[in-house]
C-alpha positions in Angstrom: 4.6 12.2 -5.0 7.6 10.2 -5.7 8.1 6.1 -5.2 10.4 7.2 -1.9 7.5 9.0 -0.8 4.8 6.1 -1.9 6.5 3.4 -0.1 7.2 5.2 2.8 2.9 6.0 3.0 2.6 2.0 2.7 5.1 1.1 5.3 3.9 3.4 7.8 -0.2 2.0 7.1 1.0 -1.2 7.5 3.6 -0.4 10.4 6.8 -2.1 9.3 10.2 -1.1 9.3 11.5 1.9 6.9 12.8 1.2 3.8 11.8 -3.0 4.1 9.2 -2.2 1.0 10.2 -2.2 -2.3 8.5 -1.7 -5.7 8.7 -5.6 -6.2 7.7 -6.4 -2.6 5.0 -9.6 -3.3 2.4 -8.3 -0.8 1.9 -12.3 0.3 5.1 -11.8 2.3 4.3 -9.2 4.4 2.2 -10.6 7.5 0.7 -7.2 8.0 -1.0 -7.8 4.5 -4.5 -7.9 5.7 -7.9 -6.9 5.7 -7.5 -4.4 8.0 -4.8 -2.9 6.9 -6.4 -3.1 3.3 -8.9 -1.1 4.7 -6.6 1.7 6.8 -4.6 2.2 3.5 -7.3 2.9 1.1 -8.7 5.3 3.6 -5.3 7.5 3.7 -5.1 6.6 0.3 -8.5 8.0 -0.4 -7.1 11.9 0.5 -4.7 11.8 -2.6 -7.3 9.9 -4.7 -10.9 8.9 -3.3 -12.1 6.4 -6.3 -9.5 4.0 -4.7 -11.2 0.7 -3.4 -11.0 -1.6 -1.3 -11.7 -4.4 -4.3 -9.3 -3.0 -6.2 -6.0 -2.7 -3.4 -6.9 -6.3 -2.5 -6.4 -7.5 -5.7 -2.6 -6.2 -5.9 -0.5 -8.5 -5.7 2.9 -6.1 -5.4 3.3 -3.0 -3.7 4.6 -1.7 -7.2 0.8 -2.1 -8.1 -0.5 -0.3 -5.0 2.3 3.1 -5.9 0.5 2.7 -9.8 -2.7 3.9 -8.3 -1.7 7.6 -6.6 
């Protein structure tokens, strides 16, 4: 999967505009950062890798860090 492809996945989980994510993105600036949405991306995360958690996409702190994990 490339980092087009990556970002794309994470913008449409958290439903915001194409192309507004980058690899550098500090995930405290995007509103639709939340628990929620934590949850709804490690669950269509967990089809490309299921030992993703929860825990573990909470504690990113860019979206760079969230494409390091599939």
């Amino acid at each position: 999967m490339t980092i087009d492809e990556k970002l794309l996945l994470i913008e449409q989980v958290l439903d915001v505009e194409r192309d507004t994510l980058t690899e550098d993105t500090m995930l405290d600036t995007v509103p639709q950062w939340d628990s929620l949405n934590i949850l709804n991306l490690q669950i269509e995360l967990t089809a490309i890798r299921p030992d993703v958690s929860f825990d573990a996409l909470h504690e990113c702190l860019i979206v760079g860090e969230i494409c390091a994990m599939f």
